[in-house]
C-alpha positions in Angstrom: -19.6 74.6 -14.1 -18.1 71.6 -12.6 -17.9 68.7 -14.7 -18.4 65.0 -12.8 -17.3 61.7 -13.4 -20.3 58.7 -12.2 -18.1 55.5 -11.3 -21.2 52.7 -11.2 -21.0 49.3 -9.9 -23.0 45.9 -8.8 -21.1 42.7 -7.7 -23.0 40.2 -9.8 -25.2 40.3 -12.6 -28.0 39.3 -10.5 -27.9 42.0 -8.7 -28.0 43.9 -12.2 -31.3 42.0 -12.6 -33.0 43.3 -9.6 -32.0 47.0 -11.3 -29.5 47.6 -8.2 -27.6 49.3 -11.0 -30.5 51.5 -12.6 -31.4 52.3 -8.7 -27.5 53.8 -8.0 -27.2 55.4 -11.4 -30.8 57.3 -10.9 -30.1 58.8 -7.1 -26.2 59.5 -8.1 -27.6 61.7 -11.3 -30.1 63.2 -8.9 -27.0 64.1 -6.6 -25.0 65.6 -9.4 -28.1 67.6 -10.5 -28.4 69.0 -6.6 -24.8 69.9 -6.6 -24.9 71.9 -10.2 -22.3 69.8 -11.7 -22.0 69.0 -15.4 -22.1 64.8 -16.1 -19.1 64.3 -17.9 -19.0 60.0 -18.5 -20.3 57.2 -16.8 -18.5 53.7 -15.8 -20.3 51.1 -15.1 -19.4 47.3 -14.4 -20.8 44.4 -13.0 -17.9 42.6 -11.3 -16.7 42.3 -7.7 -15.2 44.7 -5.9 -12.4 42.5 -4.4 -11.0 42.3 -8.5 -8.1 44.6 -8.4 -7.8 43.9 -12.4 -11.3 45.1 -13.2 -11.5 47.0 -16.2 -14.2 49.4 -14.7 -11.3 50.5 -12.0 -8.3 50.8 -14.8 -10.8 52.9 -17.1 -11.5 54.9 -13.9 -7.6 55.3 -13.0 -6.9 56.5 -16.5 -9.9 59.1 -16.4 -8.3 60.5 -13.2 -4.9 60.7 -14.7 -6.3 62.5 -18.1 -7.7 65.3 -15.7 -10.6 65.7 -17.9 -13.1 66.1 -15.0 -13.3 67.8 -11.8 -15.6 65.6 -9.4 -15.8 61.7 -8.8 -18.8 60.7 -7.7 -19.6 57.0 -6.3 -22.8 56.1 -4.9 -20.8 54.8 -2.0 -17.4 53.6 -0.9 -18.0 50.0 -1.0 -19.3 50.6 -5.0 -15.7 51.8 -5.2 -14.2 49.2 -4.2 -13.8 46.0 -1.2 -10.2 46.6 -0.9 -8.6 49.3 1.1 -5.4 49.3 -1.0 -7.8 50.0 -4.2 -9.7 52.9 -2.2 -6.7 54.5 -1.3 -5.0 54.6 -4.6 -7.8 55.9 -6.3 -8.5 58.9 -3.7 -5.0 59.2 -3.8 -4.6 59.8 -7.4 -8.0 62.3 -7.8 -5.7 64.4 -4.5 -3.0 64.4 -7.3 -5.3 65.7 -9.9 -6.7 67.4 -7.7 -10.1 65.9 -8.4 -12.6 66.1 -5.4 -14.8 63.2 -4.6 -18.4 62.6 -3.2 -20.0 59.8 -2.1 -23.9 60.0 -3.2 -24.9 57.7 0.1 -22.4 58.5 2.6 -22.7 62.5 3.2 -19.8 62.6 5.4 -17.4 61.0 2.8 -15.7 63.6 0.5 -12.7 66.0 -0.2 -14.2 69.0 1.1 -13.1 68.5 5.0 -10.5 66.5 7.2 -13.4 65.1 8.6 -14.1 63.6 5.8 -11.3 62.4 4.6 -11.0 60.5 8.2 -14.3 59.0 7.8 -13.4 57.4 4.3 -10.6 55.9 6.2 -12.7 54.4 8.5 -15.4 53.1 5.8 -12.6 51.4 4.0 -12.0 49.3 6.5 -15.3 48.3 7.3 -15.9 48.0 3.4 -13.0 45.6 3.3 -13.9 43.6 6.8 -17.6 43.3 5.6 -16.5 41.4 2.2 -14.4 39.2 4.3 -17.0 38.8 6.2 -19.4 37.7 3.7 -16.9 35.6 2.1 -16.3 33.6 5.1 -20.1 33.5 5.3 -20.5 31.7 1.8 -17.5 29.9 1.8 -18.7 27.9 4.8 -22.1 27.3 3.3 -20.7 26.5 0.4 -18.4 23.8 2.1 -22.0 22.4 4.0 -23.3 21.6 0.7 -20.0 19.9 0.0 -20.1 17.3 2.8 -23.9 16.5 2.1 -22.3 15.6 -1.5 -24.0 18.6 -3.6 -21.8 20.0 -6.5 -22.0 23.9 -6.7 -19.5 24.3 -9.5 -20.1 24.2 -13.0 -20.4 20.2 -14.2 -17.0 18.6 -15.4 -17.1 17.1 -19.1 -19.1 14.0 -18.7 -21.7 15.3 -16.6 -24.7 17.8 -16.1 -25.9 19.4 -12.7 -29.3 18.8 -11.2 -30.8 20.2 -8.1 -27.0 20.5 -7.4 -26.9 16.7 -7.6 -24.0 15.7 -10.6 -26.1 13.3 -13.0 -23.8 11.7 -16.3 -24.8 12.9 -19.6 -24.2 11.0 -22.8 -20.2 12.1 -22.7 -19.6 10.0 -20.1 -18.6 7.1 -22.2 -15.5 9.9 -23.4 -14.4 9.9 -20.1 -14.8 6.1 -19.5 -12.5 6.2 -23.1 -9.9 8.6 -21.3 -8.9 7.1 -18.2 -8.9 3.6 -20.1 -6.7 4.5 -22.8 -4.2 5.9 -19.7 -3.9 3.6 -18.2 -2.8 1.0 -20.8 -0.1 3.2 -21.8 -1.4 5.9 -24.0 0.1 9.6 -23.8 -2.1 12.5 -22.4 -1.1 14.4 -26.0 -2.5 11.6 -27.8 -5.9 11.9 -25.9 -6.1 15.4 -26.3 -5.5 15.2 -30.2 -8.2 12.4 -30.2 -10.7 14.7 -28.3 -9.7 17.6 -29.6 -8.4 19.0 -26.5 -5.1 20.5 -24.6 -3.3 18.0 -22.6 -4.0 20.3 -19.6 -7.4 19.2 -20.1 -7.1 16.0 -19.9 -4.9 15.9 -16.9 -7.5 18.0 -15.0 -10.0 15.4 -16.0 -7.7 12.4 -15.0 -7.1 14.2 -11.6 -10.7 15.2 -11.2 -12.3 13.0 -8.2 -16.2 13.4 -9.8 -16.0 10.8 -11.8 -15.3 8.2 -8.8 -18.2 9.3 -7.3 -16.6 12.6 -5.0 -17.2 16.4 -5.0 -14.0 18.6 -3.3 -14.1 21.7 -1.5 -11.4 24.1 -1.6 -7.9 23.7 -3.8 -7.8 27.1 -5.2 -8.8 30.6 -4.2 -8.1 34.4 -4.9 -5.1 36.2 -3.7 -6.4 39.4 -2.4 -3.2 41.2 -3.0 -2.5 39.6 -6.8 -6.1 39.0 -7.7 -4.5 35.2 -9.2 -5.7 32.1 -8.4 -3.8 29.8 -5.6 -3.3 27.0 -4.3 -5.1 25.8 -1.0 -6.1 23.4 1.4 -8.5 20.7 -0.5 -11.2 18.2 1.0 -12.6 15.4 -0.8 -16.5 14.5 0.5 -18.4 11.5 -1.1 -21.4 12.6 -3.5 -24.5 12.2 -4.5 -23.8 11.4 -7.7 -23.4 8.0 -9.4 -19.3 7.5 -10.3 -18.5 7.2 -13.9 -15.2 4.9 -13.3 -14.3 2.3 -10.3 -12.8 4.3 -7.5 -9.8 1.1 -7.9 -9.1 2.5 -11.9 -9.3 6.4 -10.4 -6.3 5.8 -7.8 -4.9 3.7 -10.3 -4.8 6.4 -12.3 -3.4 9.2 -9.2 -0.6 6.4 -9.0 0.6 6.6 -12.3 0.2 10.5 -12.5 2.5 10.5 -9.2 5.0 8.7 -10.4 8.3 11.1 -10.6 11.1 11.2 -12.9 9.1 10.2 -16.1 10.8 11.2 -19.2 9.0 11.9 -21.9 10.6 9.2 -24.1 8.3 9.5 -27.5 9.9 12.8 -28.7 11.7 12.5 -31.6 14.2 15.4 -30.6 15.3 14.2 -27.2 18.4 12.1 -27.5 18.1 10.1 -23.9 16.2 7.2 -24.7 17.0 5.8 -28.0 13.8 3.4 -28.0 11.2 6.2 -26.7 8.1 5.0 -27.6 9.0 1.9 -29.9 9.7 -0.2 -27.0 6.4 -2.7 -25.4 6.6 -5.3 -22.5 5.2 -9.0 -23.2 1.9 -7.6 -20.9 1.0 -5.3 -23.3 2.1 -1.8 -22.1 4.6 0.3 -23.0 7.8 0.9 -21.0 8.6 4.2 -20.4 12.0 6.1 -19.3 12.9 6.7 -15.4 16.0 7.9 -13.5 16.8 6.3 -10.2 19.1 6.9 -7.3 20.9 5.0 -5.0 21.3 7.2 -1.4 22.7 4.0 0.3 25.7 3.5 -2.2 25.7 7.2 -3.0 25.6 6.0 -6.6 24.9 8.9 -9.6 21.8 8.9 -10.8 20.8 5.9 -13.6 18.6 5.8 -16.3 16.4 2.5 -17.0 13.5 1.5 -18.8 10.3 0.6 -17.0 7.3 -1.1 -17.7 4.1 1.2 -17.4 2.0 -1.6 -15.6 4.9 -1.6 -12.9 3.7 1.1 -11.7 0.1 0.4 -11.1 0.8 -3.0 -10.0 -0.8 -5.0 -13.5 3.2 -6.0 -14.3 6.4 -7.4 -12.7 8.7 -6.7 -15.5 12.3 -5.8 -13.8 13.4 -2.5 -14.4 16.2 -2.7 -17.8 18.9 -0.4 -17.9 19.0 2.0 -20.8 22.2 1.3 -21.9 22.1 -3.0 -21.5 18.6 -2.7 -23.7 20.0 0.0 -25.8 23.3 -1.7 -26.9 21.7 -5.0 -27.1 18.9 -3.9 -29.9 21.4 -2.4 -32.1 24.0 -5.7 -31.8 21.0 -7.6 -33.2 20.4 -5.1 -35.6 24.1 -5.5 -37.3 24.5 -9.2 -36.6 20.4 -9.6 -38.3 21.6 -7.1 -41.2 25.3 -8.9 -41.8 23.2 -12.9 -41.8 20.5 -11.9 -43.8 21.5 -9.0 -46.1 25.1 -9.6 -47.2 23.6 -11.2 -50.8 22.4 -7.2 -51.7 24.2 -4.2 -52.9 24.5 -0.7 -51.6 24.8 0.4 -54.9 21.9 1.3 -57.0 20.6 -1.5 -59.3 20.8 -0.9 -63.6 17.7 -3.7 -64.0 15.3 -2.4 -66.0 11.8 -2.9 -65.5 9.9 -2.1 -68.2 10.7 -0.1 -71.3 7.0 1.9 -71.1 7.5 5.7 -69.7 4.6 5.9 -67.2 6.1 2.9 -65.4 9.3 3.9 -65.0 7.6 7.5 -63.9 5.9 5.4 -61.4 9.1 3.5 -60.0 11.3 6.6 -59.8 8.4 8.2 -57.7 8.6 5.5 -55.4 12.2 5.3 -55.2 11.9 9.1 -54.1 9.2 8.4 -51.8 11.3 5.3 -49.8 14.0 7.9 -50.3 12.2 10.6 -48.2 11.0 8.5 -45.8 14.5 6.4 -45.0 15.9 10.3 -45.0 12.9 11.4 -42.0 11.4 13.9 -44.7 8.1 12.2 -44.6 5.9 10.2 -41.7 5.3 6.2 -42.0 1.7 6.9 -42.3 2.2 9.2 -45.2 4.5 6.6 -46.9 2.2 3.8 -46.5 -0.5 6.3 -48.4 1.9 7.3 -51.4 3.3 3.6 -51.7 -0.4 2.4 -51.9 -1.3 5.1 -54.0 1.7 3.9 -56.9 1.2 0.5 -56.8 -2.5 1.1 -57.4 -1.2 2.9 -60.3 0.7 0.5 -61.4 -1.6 -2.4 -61.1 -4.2 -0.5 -63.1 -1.5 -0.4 -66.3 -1.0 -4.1 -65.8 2.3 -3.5 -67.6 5.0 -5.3 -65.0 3.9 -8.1 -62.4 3.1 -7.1 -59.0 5.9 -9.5 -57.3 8.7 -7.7 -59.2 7.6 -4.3 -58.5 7.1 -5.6 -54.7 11.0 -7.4 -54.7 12.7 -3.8 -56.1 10.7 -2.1 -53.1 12.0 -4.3 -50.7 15.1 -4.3 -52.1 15.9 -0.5 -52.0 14.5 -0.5 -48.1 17.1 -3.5 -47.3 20.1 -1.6 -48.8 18.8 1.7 -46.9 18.8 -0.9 -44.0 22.5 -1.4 -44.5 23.4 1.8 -45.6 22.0 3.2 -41.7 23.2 0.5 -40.1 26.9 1.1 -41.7 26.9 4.2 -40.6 25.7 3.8 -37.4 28.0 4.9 -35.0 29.8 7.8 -37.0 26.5 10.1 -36.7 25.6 11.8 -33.4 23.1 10.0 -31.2 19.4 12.1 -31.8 20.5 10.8 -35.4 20.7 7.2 -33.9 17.6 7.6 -32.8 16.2 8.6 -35.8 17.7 5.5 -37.7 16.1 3.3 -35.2 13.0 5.2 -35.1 13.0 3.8 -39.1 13.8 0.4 -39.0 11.8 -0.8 -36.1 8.1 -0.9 -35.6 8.7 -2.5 -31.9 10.5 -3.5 -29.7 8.7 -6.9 -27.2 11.1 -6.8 -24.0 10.0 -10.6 -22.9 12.7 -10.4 -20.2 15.3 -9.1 -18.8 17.6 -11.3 -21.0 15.3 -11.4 -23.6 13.4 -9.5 -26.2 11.7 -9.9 -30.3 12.4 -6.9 -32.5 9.7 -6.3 -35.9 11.0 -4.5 -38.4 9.2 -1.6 -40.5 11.1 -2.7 -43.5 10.3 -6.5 -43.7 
């Protein structure tokens, strides 16, 4: 006795609901009972046909290729599948294992004639033309809704979906937060830590038009071939909805995102901008590092740093070359170092402190912890925590004054100041960076000829 292999499937789960599935597994058992065949394994799924990457279909290919069976049985050719390709390969393969095939529905559909087998032809086509056609068919009611400002998609962060009308939920101050702290100079990857999120996130979320008060149609769809998303054609339609931001902060916002040639300047490891991330404009924001190109003078490419509000029009700052800003910092550096430090020794001091043991336990550990963090062993937030942590120590023994304890600390940072500064130009530059990265907490550009430096150290 034969043995048969029952391929199930419904496109949606609603259609599972309304026991389309139940209905095609009861009349294809009946049809394997008529025919005297043995059931061998049924596959069902609940996904659409035009998925090429279903895992229904890849079960169903391996089956074939294990020759385990000896009749596929569909309750028709569009349960199969909406893509003649798919059809095709799979008939192709059971011919190979020489599996026959019967449809339950579609009586002139199997192996058993060339009549048949030119009919199945013929349905796969009109399988694959009917779900185009039915796409089209949603797709433009789908894009009707759209332009009468309905939202058909699942709700964005920020916002829920009622009667297909987008209404803000109590997140909406999170978004009101994110585009905020953008646009006065915050990093996405900051953002994301904060919320607990990927920075892909949040740049969907600053890109999203919803929260201005739009709905979009279109941007992406499903390659029939690769089953991937793509891009497409996108339209932007006013909503229903009540905008979460000022449509002036959203393209504020697109402006900012658009701008080209941004180097991500905060990273320790990249060498190009020696003030990445330390460096602020009188207004507030942070500048940022950008190439530029004169076509005119057919002039290579430069480097400069740029204020962020620049480029959504809340700043004038000129644009600074890298190197003028660059060279001029670390002159002021040695000349601030050689008029204010020259009284202190590089050398390690012999002054003892106190003759008790859990003192001098105390200072060593803090000599090792200004140590580690002068090296780039430890963060400045973790240094400020173990500093604060000794001296609470030590105040609690009451063994030493405070201002003592407080000059030494200073003390060893200064001569670590000199020490960096010394050997400044012998190390290679991501280690320059590193050095400054140490000594300065910021950098206020004022103007172009101009500019404050505060020190971490002071």
């Amino acid at each position: 006795m034969k043995k048969a292999l029952l391929y199930l499937r419904v496109s949606t789960a609603m259609q599972e609901e309304k026991d389309s599935l139940n209905k095609q597994k009861q009349e294809s058992l009946d049809f394997i009972k008529s025919k005297g065949f043995t059931l061998y394994k049924i596959i069902e799924e609940v996904e659409t046909g035009k998925n090429t990457e279903r895992e229904g279909l890849k079960t169903l290919e391996f089956e074939i290729k294990s020759k385990k069976f000896d009749v596929l049985i569909f309750y028709s050719l569009s349960r199969l599948g909406r893509v003649q390709f798919d059809i095709h390969r799979i008939i192709n393969l059971a011919d190979h294992s020489r599996i026959t095939y019967y449809s339950v529905t579609e009586n002139f559909i199997n192996s058993e004639s060339e009549m048949g087998r030119m009919m199945l032809g013929i349905v796969a086509s009109l399988a694959e033309q009917e779900s185009t056609t039915i796409s089209k068919r949603v797709s433009s009611r789908m894009r009707a809704y759209a332009t009468q400002g309905y939202f058909l998609q699942k709700p964005p962060l920020g916002f829920d979906v009622k009667d297909k009308i987008l209404v803000e939920n109590e997140d909406g101050n999170k978004i009101r937060d994110i585009f905020s702290s953008y646009l006065n100079g915050e990093g996405k990857g900051s953002i994301a830590k904060r919320y607990n999120k990927c920075i892909k996130s949040i740049d969907c979320i600053l890109k999203n038009p919803a929260y201005a008060g739009f709905v979009r149609f279109g941007g992406r769809r499903r390659d029939k071939v690769t089953n991937k998303q793509v891009k497409c054609e996108e339209t932007v339609y006013k909503g229903l909805h009540k905008a979460i931001i000022e449509i002036e902060q959203y393209e504020a916002v697109q402006r900012l995102l658009s701008q080209r040639y941004i180097s991500p300047i905060r990273s320790v490891n990249n060498d190009k901008y020696l003030l990445g991330g330390i460096v602020r404009c009188e207004c507030g924001l942070k500048f940022y590092g950008q190439k530029a190109y004169d076509r005119k003078k057919q002039a290579r490419q430069k480097s400069y740093y740029r204020c962020l509000g620049t480029s959504i029009k809340k700043c004038h700052a000129p644009f600074i070359p890298v190197a003028e800003l660059e060279e001029a910092v670390i002159a002021t550096l040695k000349k601030y170092s050689k008029d204010n430090f020259s009284f202190l020794s590089t050398k390690k001091s012999n002054k003892k402190i106190d003759n008790k043991s859990k003192i001098e336990k105390l200072l060593q550990k803090k000599s090792r912890t200004v140590e580690a963090y002068t090296d780039c062993n430890i963060s400045r937030d973790d240094y400020l925590k173990l500093i604060s942590k000794i001296n609470s120590e030590i105040s609690v023994l009451e063994s030493v004054s405070s201002p003592q304890i407080a000059k030494i600390e200073i003390d060893d940072l200064k001569k670590k100041f000199i020490s960096l500064l010394n050997n400044f130009d012998k190390v290679e530059r991501i280690e320059q960076k590193k050095i400054l990265q140490i000594i300065i907490k910021e950098v206020i550009v004022l103007n172009r000829e101009s500019f404050e430096i505060k020190l971490n150290i002071i």
